[in-house]
C-alpha positions in Angstrom: 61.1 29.0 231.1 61.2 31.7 233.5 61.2 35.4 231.8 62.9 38.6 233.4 62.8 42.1 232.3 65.6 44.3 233.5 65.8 47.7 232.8 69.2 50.1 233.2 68.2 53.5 234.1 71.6 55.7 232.6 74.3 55.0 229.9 77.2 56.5 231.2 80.1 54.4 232.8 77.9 52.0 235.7 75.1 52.0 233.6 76.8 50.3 230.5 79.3 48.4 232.5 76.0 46.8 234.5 74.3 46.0 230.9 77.9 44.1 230.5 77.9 41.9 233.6 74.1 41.0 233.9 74.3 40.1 229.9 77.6 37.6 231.3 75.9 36.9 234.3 73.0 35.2 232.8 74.9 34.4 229.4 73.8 30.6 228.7 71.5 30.2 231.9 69.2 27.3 230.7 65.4 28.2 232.1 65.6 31.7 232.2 65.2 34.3 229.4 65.9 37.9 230.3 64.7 40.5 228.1 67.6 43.7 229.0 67.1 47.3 228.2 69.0 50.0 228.3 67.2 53.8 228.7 69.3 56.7 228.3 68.8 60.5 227.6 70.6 60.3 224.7 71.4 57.4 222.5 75.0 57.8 223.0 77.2 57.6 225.7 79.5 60.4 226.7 82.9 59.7 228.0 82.4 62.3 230.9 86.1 61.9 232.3 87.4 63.1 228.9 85.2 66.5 228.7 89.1 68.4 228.8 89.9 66.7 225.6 87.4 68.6 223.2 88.2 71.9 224.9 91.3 71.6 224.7 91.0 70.1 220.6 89.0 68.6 218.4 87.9 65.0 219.6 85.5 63.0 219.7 84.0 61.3 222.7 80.7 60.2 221.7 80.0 56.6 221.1 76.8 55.4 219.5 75.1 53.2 222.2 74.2 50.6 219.4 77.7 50.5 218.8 78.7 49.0 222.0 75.4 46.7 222.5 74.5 45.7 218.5 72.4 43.4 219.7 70.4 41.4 222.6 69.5 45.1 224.4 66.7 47.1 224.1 68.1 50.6 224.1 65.2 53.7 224.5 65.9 57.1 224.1 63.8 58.5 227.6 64.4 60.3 231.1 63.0 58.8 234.0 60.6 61.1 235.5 59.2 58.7 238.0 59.7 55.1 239.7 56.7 53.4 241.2 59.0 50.9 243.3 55.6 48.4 244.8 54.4 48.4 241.6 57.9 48.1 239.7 57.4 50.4 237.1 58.9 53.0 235.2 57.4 56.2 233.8 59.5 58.4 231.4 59.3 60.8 228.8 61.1 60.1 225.5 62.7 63.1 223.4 59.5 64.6 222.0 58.0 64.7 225.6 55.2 62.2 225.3 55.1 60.0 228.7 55.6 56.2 228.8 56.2 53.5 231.2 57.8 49.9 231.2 57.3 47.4 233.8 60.4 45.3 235.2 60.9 42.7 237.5 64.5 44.4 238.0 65.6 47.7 237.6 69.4 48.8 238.0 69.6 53.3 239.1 72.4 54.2 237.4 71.5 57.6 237.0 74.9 59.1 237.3 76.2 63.0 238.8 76.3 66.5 237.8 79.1 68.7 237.5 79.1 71.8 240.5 78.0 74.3 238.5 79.4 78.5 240.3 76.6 80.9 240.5 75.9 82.7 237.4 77.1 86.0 239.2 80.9 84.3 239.7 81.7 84.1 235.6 83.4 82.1 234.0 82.3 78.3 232.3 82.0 75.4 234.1 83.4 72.3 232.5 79.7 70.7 232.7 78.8 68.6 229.5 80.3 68.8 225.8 78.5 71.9 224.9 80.7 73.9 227.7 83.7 72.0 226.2 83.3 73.3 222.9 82.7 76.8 224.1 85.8 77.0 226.4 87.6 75.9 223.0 86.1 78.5 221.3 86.9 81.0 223.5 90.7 80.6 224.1 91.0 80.2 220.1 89.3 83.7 219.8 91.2 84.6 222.7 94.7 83.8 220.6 93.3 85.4 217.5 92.8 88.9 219.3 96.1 88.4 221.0 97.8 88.6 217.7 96.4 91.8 216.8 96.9 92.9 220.7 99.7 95.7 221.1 99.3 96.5 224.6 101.6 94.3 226.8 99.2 93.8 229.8 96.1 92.8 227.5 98.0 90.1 225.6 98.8 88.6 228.9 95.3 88.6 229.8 93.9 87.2 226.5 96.8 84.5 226.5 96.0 83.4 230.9 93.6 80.8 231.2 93.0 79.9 235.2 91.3 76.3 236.0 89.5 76.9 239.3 89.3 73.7 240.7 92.4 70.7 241.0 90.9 67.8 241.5 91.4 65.2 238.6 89.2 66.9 236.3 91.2 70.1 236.6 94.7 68.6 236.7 93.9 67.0 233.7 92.3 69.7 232.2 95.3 72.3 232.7 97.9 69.6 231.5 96.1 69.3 228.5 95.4 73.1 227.7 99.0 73.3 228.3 100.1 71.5 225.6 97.2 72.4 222.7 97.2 76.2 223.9 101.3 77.0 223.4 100.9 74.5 220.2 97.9 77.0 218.4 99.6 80.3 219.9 102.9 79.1 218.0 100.8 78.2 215.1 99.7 81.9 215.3 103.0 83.3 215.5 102.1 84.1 219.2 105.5 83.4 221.4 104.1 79.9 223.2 106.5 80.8 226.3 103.7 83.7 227.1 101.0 81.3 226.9 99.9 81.2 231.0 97.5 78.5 232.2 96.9 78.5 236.7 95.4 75.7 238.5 94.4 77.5 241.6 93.8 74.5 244.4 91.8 75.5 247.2 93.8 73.4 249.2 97.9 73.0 250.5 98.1 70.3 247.8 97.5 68.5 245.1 95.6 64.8 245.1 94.9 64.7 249.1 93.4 61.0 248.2 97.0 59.9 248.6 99.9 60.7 250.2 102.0 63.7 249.9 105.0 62.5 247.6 102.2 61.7 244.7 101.3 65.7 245.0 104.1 66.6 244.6 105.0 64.4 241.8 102.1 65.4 239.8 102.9 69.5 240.7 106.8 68.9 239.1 105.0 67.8 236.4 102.3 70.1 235.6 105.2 72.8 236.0 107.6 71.0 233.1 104.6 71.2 231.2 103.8 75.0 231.8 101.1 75.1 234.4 101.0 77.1 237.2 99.8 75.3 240.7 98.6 77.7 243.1 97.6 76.6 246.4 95.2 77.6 249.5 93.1 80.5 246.9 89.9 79.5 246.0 88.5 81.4 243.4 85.0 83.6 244.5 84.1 85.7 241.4 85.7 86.2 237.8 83.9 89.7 236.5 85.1 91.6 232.9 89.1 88.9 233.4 89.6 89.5 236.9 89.2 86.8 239.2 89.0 87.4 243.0 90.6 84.7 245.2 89.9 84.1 248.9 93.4 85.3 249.9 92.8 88.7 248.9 94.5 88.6 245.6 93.6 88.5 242.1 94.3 87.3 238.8 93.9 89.1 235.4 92.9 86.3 232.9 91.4 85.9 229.5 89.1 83.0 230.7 88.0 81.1 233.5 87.2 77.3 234.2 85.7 75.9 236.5 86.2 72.2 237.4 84.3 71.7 240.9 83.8 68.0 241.3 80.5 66.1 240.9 76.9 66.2 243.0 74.5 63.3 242.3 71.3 63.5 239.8 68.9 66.1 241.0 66.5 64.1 239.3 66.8 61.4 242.0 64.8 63.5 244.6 62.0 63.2 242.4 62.0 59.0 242.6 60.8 58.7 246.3 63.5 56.9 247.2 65.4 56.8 250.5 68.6 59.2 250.4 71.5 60.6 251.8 71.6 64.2 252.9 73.7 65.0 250.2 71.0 63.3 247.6 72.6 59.8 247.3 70.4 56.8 247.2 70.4 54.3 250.0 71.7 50.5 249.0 72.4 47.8 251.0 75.9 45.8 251.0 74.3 44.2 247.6 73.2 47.2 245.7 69.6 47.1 246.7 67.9 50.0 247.1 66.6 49.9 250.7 62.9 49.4 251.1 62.0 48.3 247.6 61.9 45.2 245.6 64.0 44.2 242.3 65.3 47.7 242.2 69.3 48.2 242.7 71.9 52.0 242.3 75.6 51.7 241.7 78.1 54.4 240.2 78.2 57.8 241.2 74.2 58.3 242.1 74.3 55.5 245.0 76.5 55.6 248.3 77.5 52.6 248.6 80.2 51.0 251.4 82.6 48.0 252.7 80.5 46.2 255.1 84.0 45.3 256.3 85.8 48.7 256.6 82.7 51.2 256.2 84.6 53.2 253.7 82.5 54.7 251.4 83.2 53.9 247.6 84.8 56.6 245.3 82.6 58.1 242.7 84.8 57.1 239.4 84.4 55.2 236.5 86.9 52.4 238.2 84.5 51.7 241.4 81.3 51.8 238.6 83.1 48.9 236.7 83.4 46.8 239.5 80.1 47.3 241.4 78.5 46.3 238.0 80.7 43.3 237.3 79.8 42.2 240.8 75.8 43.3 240.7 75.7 41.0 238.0 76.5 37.7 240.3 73.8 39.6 242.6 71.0 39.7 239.9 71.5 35.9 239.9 71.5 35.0 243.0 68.6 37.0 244.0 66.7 35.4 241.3 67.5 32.0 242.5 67.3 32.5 246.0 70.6 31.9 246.8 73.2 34.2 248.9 74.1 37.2 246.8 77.5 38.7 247.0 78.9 41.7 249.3 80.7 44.5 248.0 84.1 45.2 248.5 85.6 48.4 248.6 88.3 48.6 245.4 92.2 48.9 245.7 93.5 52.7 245.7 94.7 53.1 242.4 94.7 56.6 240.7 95.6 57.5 237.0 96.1 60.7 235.7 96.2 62.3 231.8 98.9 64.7 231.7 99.3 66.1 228.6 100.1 64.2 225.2 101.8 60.9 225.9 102.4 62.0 229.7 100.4 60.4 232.4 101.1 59.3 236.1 99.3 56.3 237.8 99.4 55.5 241.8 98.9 52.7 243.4 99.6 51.0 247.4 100.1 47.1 247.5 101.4 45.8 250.6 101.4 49.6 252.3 104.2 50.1 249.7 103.6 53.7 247.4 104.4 52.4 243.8 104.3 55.5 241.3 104.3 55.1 237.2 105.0 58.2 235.2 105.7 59.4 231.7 105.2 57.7 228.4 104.2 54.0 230.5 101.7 55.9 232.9 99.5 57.3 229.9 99.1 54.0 228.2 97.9 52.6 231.3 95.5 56.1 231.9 94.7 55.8 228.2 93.8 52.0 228.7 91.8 52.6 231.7 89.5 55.0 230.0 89.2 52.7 227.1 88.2 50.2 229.2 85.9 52.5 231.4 83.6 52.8 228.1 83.7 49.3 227.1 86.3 50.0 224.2 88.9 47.3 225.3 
């Protein structure tokens, strides 16, 4: 009998979906036993997509890595600090600091992103990691509570404006949703909800430029039902003492600033010596594999991967992640038996959206036709697809 270790490098969304598919892939393969582990920083995994959900209330969105794999993986609590690709080996240090390695005959780089963090000098909290969640919460809820006792006109305005700088996905969902909880606690307060003012300031003529124009402006009606202001073509350069400057010239007085700037790959990747993109991305071929090594493979967000067939580059979502790993998997397999491993293919555009409580919007094009779910229909399918992107359906 033939053994295998595989190691995953990350447990976010590609780096438990790939512990899925290989575990199926090899799933009553007579003559070969694979021991799988799974290494991760923590030993949780954080559902990143729903950071707007704790600052916005209390939620959880931790789940216990032993929860989703009870058994058959090996799961270590360690950061990869270096790869040494010839020899296949892993060195990393687990939470106390003390060093390790662990050989592998395959090793899958799912090392995930980092959220664009401002410069310290431009204010603000950036919507980063749980931590900053939690603090944004805490300070609008202080914000309401000084609000109460606030007589001046112009100072309650300012504790009661939240601006989201930033409206991409992260910060569309994250002003829908700080719509909703914010007026909800400021009634609760005896606060009027109506003066309750959360901006989305775009830095571009529209919303959701992924698609076509019509889905913009869908999703702008309704972030305005729900309260939210969209602003367009200001990007926001400083917030100092609850101004903010914007690159038109003008500026906004509010109480608290988020930033929600998109995602760059792992830092920590530079320090692997493996071949990248300018922007920091590792190098695969049309099967995952990371160029010049051996049994080493990337998908999700760290790895830029493309159609062979179209040379479009893949998104960075959790949707891509789930079906790179479903189809690195069938690679795994093939490579270890010599046979003709699978190309990737780029996914279908389809693009869901959280709007608030109950509210969501999904888009998708079939056939070069624009189909378009909204309401109570589109967040059970957004809610479904985030369940699903942490292995919870």
């Amino acid at each position: 009998m033939k053994e295998y270790t595989c190691v995953v490098v990350g447990g976010g969304y590609a780096g438990i979906h790939a512990v899925k598919a290989i575990r199926k892939a090899f799933r009553g393969k007579s003559g070969v036993l694979l021991r799988l582990i799974l290494m991760n920083k923590n030993p949780y995994h954080v559902r990143k997509v729903l950071l707007f959900k704790p600052a916005a209330k209390d939620e959880n969105i931790v789940v216990p890595l032993n929860r989703l794999f009870p058994e058959g993986v090996d799961i270590i609590q360690g950061v990869v600090t270096k790869i040494e690709s010839e020899q296949r080996k892993l060195v990393y240090e687990d939470s106390k600091g003390h060093k390790h390695t662990v050989n592998y005959d395959i090793a899958v780089l799912a090392a995930g992103s980092i959220v664009r963090q401002p410069e310290t000098a431009q204010g603000g909290i950036a919507l980063s990691d749980l931590d900053a969640a939690l603090k944004i919460r805490e300070a609008w809820r202080e914000n309401l509570k000084k609000a109460v006792r606030e007589t001046d006109p112009q100072k309650r305005q300012q504790l009661l404006t939240i601006a989201v700088a930033g409206a991409g996905i992260s910060g569309i969902e994250t002003s829908a949703e700080l719509a909703w909880a914010v007026r909800e606690e400021a009634g609760n307060m005896g606060l009027n909800p109506g003066e309750v003012r959360i901006c989305l300031l775009n830095a571009h003529s529209r919303l959701f430029r992924e698609g076509p124009a019509e889905v913009g402006e869908r999703l702008e009606r309704i972030l305005v039902s729900n309260g939210v202001t969209v602003l367009h073509g200001c990007k926001v350069l400083q917030e100092k003492e609850g101004i903010l400057s914007l690159s038109n010239g003008q500026t906004i007085s509010a109480g608290l600033c988020i930033w929600t700037l998109g995602l760059l790959p792992n830092p920590a990747l530079r320090n692997f010596g493996l071949p990248l993109t300018p922007e920091g991305f590792v190098i695969v071929d049309e099967s995952y594999r990371v160029k010049g090594t051996r049994g080493l493979y990337s998908i999700g967000d760290c790895a830029h991967i493309t159609d062979p067939s179209t040379g479009k580059t893949d998104g960075k979502t959790c949707k891509e992640a789930g079906a790179q790993a479903v189809r690195l998997g069938k690679i795994i397999r093939a490579d270890l038996a010599g046979k003709p491993a699978p190309s990737h293919k780029g996914y279908i555009d389809f693009f869901c959206f959280g709007l608030g409580p109950r509210r969501g919007m999904v888009w998708t094009c079939l056939l070069g036709l624009n189909i378009i779910i909204s309401g109570k229909l589109g967040w059970n399918i957004r809610k479904f697809t985030w369940d699903l992107a942490s292995l919870l359906k």
